[in-house]
C-alpha positions in Angstrom: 49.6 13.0 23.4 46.7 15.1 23.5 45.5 17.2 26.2 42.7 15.9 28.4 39.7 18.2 27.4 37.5 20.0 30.3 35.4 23.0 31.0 37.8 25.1 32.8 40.6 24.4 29.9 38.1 26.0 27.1 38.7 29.9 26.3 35.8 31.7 24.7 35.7 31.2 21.4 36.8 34.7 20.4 38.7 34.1 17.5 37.4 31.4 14.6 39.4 30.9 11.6 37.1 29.9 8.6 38.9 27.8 5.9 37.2 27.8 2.5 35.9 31.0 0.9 32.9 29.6 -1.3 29.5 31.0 -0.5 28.8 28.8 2.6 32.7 30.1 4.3 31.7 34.1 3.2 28.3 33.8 5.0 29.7 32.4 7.6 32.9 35.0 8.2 30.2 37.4 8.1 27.9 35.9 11.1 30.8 35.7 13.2 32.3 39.2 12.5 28.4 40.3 13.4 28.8 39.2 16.3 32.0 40.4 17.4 34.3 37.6 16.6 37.8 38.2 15.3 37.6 36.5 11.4 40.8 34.5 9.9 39.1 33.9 6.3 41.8 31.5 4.8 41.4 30.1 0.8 43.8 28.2 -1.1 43.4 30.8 -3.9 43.8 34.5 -3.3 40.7 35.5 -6.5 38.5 33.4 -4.3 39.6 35.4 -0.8 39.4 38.5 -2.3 35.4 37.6 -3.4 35.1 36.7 -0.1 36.2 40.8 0.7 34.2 41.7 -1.8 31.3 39.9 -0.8 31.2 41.2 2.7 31.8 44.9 1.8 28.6 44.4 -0.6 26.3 42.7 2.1 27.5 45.1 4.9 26.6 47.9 2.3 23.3 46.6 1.9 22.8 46.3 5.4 23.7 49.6 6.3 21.3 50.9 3.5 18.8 49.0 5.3 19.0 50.8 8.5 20.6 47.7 10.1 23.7 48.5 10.4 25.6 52.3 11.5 28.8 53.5 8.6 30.8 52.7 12.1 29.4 49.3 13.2 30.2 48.4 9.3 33.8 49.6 9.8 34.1 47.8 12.7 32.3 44.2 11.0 35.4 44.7 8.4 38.0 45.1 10.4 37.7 42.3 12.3 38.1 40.0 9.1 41.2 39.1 7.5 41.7 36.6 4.5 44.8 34.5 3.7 45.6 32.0 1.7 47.8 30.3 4.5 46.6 27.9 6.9 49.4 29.2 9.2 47.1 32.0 9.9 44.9 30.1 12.2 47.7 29.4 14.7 46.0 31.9 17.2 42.5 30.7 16.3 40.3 29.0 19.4 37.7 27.5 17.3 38.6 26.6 13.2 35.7 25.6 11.0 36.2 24.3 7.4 33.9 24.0 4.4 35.7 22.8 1.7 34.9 20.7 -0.7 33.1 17.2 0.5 36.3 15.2 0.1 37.4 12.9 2.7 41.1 13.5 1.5 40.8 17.3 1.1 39.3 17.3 4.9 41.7 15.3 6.0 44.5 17.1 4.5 43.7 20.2 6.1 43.2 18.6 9.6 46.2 16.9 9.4 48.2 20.5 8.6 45.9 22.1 10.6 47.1 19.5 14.2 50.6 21.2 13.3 49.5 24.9 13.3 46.9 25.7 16.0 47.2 25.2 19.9 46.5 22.2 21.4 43.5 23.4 23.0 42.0 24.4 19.7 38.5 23.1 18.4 38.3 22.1 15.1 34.6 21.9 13.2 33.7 20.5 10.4 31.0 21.7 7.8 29.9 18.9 6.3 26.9 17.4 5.7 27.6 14.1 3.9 30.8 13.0 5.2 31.4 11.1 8.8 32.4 13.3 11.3 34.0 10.5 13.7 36.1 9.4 10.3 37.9 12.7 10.1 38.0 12.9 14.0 39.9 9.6 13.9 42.3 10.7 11.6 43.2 13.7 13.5 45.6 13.9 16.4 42.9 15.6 18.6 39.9 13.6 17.7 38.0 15.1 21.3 38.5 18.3 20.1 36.7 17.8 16.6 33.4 17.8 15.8 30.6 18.8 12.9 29.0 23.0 12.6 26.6 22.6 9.8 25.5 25.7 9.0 22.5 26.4 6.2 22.7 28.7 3.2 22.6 31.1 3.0 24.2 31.2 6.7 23.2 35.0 8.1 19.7 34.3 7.2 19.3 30.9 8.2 18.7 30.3 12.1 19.7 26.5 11.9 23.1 25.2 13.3 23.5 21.5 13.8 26.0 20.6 16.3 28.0 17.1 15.5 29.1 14.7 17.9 31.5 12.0 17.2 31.8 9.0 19.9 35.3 10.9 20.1 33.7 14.3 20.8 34.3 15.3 24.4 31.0 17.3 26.0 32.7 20.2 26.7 33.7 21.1 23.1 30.2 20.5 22.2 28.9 23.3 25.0 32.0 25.7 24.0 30.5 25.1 20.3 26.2 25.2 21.4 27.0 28.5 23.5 28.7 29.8 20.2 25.8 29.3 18.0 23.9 30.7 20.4 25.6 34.1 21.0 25.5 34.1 16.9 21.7 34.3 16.9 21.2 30.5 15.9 19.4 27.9 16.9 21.5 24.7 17.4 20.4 21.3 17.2 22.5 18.6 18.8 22.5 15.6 16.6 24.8 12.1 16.1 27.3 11.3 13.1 25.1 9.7 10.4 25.1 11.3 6.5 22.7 14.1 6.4 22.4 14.7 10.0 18.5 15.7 10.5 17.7 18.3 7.9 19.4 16.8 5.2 18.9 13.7 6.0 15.1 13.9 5.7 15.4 16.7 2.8 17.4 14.9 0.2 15.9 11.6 0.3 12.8 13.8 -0.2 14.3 15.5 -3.1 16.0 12.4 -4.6 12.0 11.4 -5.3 11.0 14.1 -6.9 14.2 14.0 -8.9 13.2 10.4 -9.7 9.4 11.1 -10.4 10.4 14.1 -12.7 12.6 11.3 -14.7 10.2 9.2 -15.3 8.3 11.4 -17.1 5.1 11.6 -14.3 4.9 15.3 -14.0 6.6 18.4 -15.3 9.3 20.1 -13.4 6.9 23.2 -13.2 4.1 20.7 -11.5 6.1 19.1 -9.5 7.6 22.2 -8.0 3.9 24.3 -7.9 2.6 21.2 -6.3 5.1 21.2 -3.4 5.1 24.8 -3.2 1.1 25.5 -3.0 0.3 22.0 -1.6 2.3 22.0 1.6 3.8 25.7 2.0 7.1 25.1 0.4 9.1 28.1 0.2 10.5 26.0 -3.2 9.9 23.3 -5.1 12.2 20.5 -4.8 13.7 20.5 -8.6 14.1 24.4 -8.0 15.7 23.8 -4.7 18.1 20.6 -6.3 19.5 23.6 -9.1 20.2 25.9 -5.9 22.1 23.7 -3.5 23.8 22.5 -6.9 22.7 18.8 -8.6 26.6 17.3 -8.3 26.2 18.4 -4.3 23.3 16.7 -3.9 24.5 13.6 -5.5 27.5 13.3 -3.0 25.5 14.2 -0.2 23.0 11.4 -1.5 25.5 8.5 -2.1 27.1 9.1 1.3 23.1 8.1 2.7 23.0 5.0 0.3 26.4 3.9 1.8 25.0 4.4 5.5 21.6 3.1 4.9 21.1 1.0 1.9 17.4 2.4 1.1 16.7 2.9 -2.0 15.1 6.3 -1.4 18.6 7.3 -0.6 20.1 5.8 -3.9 20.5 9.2 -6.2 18.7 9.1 -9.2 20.1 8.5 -12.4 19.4 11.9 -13.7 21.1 13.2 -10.8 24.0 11.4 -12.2 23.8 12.4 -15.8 23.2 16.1 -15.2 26.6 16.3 -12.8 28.7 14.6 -15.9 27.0 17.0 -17.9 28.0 19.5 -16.3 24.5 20.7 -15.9 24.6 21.5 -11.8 21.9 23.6 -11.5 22.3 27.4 -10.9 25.6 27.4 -10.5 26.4 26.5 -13.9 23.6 28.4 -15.5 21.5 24.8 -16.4 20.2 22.1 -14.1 16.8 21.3 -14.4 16.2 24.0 -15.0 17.7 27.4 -17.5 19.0 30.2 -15.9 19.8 33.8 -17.4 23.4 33.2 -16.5 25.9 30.9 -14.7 25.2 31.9 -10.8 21.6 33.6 -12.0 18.3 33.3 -9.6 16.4 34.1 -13.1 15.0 31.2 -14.6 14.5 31.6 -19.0 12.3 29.1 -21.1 13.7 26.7 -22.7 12.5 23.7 -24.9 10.1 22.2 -21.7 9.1 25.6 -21.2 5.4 24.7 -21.0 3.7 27.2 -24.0 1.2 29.7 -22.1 -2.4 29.5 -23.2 -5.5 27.1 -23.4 -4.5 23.1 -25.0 -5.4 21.8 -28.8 -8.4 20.2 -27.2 -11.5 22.6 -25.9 -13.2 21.5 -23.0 -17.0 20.7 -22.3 -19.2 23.8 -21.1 -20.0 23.8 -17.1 -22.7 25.7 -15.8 -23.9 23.8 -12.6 -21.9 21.9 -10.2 -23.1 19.0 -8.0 -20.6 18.1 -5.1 -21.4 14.8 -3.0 -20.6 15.0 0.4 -20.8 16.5 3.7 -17.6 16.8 5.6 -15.8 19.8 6.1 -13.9 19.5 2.4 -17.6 18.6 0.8 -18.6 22.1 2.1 -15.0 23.5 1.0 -15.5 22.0 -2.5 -19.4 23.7 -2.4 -18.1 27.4 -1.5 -14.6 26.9 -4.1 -17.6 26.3 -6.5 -20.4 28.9 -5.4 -17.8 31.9 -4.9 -16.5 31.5 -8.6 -20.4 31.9 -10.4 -21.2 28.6 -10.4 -24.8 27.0 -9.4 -23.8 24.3 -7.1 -26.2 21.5 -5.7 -24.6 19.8 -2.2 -25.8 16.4 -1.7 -25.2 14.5 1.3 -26.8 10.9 2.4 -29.5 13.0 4.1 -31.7 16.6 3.7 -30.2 17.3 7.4 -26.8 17.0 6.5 -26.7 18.4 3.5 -28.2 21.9 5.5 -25.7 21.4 8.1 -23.0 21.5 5.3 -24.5 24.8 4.3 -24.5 26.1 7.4 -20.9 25.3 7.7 -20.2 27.2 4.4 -22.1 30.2 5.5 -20.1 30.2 8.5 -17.3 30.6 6.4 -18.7 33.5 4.2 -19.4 35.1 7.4 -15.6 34.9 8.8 -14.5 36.2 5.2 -17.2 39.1 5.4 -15.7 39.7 9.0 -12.6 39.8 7.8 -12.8 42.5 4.8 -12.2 39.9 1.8 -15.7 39.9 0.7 -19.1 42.0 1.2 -22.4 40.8 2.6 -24.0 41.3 -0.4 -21.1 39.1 -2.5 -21.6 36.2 0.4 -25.2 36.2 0.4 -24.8 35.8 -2.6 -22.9 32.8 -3.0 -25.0 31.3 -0.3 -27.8 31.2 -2.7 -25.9 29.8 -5.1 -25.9 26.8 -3.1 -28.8 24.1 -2.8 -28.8 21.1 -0.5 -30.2 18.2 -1.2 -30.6 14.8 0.4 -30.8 12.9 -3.2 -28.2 12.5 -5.6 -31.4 12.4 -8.0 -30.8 16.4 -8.2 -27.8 15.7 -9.8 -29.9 14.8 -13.0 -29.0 18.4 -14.7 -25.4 19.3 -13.1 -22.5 19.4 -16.0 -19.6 18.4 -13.6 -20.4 16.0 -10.5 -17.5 16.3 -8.0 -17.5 13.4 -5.1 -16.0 14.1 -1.9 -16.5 11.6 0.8 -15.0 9.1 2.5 -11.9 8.0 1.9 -12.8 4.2 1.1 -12.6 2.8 -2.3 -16.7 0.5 -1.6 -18.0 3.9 -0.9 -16.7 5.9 -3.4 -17.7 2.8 -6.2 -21.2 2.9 -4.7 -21.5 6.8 -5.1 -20.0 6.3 -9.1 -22.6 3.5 -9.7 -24.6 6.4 -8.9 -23.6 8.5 -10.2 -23.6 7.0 -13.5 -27.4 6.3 -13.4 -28.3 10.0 -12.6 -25.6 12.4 -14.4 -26.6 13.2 -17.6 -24.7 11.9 -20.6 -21.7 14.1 -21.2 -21.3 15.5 -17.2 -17.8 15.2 -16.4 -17.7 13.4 -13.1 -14.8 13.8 -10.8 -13.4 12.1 -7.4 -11.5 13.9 -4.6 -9.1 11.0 -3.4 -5.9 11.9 -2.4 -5.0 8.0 -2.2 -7.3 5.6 -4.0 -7.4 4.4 -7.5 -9.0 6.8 -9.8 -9.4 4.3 -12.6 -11.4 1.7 -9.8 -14.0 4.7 -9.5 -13.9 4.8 -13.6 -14.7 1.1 -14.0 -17.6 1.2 -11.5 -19.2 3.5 -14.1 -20.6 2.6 -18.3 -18.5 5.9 -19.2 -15.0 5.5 -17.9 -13.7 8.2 -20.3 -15.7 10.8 -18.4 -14.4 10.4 -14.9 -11.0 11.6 -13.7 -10.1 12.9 -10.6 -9.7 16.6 -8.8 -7.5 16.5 -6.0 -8.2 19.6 -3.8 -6.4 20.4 -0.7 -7.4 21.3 2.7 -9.3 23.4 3.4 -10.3 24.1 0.2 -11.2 27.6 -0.2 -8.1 28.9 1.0 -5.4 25.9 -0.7 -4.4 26.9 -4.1 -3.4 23.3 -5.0 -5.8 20.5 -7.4 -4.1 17.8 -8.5 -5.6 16.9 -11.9 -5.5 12.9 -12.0 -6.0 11.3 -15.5 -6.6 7.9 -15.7 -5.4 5.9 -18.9 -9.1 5.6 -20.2 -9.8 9.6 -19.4 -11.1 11.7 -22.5 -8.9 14.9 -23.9 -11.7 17.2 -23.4 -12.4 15.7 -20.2 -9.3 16.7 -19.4 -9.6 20.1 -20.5 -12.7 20.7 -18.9 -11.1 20.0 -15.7 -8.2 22.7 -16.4 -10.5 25.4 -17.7 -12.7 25.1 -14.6 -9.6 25.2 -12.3 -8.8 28.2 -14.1 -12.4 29.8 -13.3 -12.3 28.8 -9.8 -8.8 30.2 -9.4 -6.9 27.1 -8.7 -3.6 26.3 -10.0 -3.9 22.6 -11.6 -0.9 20.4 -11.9 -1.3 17.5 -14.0 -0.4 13.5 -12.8 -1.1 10.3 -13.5 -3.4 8.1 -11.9 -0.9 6.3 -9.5 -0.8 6.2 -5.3 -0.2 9.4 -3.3 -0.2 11.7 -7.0 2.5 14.2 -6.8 2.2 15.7 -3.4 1.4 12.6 -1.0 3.8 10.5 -2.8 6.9 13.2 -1.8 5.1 14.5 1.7 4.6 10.9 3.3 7.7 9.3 2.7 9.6 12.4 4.4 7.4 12.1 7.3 7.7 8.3 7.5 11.5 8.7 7.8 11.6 11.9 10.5 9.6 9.0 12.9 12.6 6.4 12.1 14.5 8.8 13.3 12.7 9.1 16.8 12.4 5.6 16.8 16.1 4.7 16.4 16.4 7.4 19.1 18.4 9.6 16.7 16.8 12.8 17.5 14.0 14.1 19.4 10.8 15.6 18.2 11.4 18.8 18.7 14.9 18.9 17.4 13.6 17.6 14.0 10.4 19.9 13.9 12.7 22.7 14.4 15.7 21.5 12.3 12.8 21.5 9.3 11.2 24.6 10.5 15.0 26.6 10.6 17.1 24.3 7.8 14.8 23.6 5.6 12.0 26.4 5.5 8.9 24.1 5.9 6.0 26.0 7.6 5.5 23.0 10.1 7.5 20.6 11.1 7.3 17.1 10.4 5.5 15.7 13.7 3.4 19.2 13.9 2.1 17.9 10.2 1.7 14.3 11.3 -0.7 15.1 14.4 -2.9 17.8 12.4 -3.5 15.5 9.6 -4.5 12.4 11.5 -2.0 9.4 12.3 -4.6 7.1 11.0 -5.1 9.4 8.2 -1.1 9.4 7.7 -0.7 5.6 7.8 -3.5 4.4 5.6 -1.7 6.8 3.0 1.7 5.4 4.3 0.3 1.3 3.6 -0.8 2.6 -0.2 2.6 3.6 -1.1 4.1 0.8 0.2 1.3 -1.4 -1.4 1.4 0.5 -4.7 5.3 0.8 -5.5 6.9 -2.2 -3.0 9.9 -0.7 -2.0 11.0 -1.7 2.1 11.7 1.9 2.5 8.1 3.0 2.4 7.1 0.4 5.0 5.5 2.4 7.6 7.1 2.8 10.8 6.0 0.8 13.4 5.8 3.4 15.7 3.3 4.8 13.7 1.0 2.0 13.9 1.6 1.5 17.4 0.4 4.8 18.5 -2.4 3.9 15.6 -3.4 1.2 17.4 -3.6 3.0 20.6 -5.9 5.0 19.4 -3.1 8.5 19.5 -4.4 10.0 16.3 -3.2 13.5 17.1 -4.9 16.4 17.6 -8.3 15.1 17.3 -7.7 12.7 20.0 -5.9 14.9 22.1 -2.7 12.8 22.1 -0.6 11.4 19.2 3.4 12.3 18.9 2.3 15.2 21.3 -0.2 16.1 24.0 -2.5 18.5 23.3 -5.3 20.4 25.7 -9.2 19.4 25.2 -10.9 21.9 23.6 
């Protein structure tokens, strides 16, 4: 029978026994010998324990070449690990932590032995992050004693550790655990047994899609990634980031979800599928989505989808002048983009006064930028003068590219096309700004449908690398082209999609976000520990509820009802505690209230 479990019969965890050598068990020998722990590194095969060595004495090299570690604080690190290829060697261990291979049988295995080795008041972790934590528990003879350590690779850079808790788990084996993390310089996040946990379980449904949208043939891998990366901060794009955690992982981690939840954003995609029987598992193997210099290589070489550098078989229409319609602050972002790059730029807004108020806003800018050393007095003034406001879209007559930007409703925008169409002169290129409407709609509001397509900027726009290119089915080649060669002049990075809901980077972003509030809403986690668990897990510059209340909860769900409207699947039904806060007018910052409070300005 197993012994009852309290605070005063827990010993500091002093001595921690990893089992499982890969590069997840090596980084994480080394963040506990860092911090003083005695190491029992234990591998079934004696190559991979003596990598493991290896490993360490490289990275404890480094380190010391880096000024961040003395030759004797090195020495010491090293002599506080030993590897084995014995489980019997973690008889004296207080705390044993396994990351083998995502097998329910191999887990279970080694618990099983592992019950006969070490003493009874010795806490056993698991590193999973697909597999049910209370199902091993249950199968071991101390199931109060076992929980989930998920660390992040690579584990001494990443601050994340998420702490699992079985209905099994007694609390003073989760505190023995927390406190551990803690005096290892991580950040630990207590979270419930579900696949995926927090971070994963919001990352790889997130991944799955842009695995899915790269298969059918929507957007390049090289789009899809820059999009990701330059339109939401991204420290990687997702098809990048699939080839590092390793395509067959993924797919485990992914069907493990689908099991729990039975959303189809969970089920993996079938690419994910045939790349793993392929043996085509990302870096790891040298080939995933993408092609890598060797098996194990960062270094990605062309291949056959290796887009060819250089300008397309199609040139584009010449652009001199630029009107922009609008007067918000992405109008006036759009305007200086425009007016910085050369470009004679008319701003027309429904009135005279508004269209000077957007200039004054644009100046404004120019001024911070002067301020701040990125451009001279003369070069803003400049640009400032490059910009004419108008109250009449009449003035538009002459302009070779007509760029709309205001509000997001499909009557308006058809309206301004109408107008468009009337005014522009045959041959202007004329472009909309949506980020969720129908470009093709704006087309057919207009008698030349082959000259409109759409330019999705970001905001704000003069400092967001991002435009989305949208072409419509009826959009001409050198319309097209026109587009990509003015990106290129107004040093964006375009990324090409079709014209369908949310494009590439809404269509990934708001599904992700939708799911982090299920999670609040079934009470799974709290808001902070899933902002942070993205923030520290998953790199993202903001986390998900930080996002939600600076873009606008009413912003968020209209683009939320499109996807579901567009593509019908239950799992991109927004969550109703989205519209209820909606509804109650919490819109997030710019109410002062949404998934947080915020001060009035």
């Amino acid at each position: 029978m197993a012994t009852p479990l309290s605070d005063t019969s827990l010993s500091p965890l002093k001595t921690v026994a990893v089992v499982g050598l890969g590069t997840m068990g090596t980084g994480i020998a080394e963040v506990l010998a860092k911090a003083g722990r005695t190491v029992v590194g234990i591998d079934i095969s004696e190559a991979q324990a003596a990598t493991c060595v290896a490993a360490l004495e490289s990275s404890t090299a480094r380190a010391v070449e880096r000024g961040r570690l003395t030759e004797q604080e090195r020495a010491e690190l090293l002599a506080r690990v030993s590897v084995s290829t014995d489980l019997v060697t973690a008889a004296a261990a207080d705390l044993v932590i396994e990351v083998v291979p995502e097998s329910y049988e191999v887990k279970q295995g080694i618990f099983r032995e592992l019950d006969g080795i070490v003493r009874p008041e010795t806490i056993l972790a698991t590193g999973t992050n697909a597999l049910s934590v209370t199902r091993l528990a249950a199968d071991s003879a101390r199931p109060e004693r076992v929980l989930g350590m998920h660390f992040f690779n690579p584990a001494p850079a990443m601050k994340l550790v998420e702490i699992v808790s079985s209905v099994l788990t007694a609390p003073a084996a989760v505190t023995a655990v927390t406190n551990l993390a803690l005096d290892l310089g991580k950040e630990p996040v207590a979270v419930g047994d579900r696949p995926g946990f927090v971070a994963d379980g919001l990352l790889f449904g997130y991944l799955n899609q842009a695995a899915a949208m790269y298969e059918a043939n929507y957007a390049s891998r090289e789009d899809i990634d820059a999009a990701m990366r330059l339109g939401c901060g991204l420290p990687m794009g997702p098809l990048a980031l699939l080839d590092m955690i390793g395509i067959d992982t993924a797919r485990t981690v992914l069907e493990a979800m689908y099991a729990a939840s039975h959303d189809r954003l969970h089920a993996p995609a079938p690419i994910l599928k045939q790349l793993s029987e392929a043996g085509l598992t990302g870096r790891k193997a040298g080939r995933g989505f993408y092609t890598y210099e060797a098996p194990g290589s960062a270094t990605v070489v062309p291949d056959g989808l290796t887009p060819v550098e250089g300008g397309g078989p199609v040139a584009g229409r010449p652009v001199a002048s630029v009107g922009v319609a609008g007067s918000g602050t992405m109008a006036s972002g759009i305007a200086e983009v425009f007016a910085k790059a050369g470009y004679e730029v008319v701003l027309a807004a429904r009135s005279e006064e508004k269209a000077q108020v957007a200039k004054a806003r644009i100046g404004k800018s120019l001024a911070r930028s002067v301020d701040r050393g990125r451009m001279t007095a003369e070069a803003a003034a400049q640009t400032l003068e490059r910009i004419r406001p108008t109250g009449t879209y009449e003035d538009f007559a002459d302009v070779d590219l007509a760029v709309e930007a205001v509000a997001e409703d499909l009557e308006v925008k058809r309206q301004l096309f109408a107008t468009l169409d009337k005014v522009c002169k045959p041959g202007a290129v004329l472009a909309t700004t949506t980020s969720s409407l129908p470009v093709v709609a704006c087309a057919r509001a207009t008698s030349r449908p082959q000259d409109v397509i759409g330019m999705h900027f970001f905001n704000p726009a003069p400092a967001m690398k991002l435009v989305e290119v949208v072409r419509t089915v009826l959009t001409a080649d050198d319309v097209h082209a026109t587009v990509r060669e003015v990106c290129v002049r107004i040093r964006k990075h375009a990324v090409d999609c079709g014209d369908r809901a949310g494009f590439i980077v809404n269509a990934l972003l708001f599904p992700y976000l939708n799911n982090a509030i299920k999670m609040v809403q079934e009470h799974y986690a709290s808001l902070d520990d899933i902002d942070a668990a993205m923030k520290l897990g998953g790199g993202y510059p903001m986390g998900p509820f930080e996002l939600l209340d600076v873009v606008g909860l009413d912003v968020s769900l209209a683009i939320e009802k499109v996807l579901h409207r567009e593509f019908r699947d239950p799992g991109l039904a927004p969550a109703p505690l989205l519209e209820h806060l909606v509804a109650a007018g919490c819109l997030g910052r710019k109410t002062g209230r949404g998934f947080r409070e915020y001060a009035k300005r």
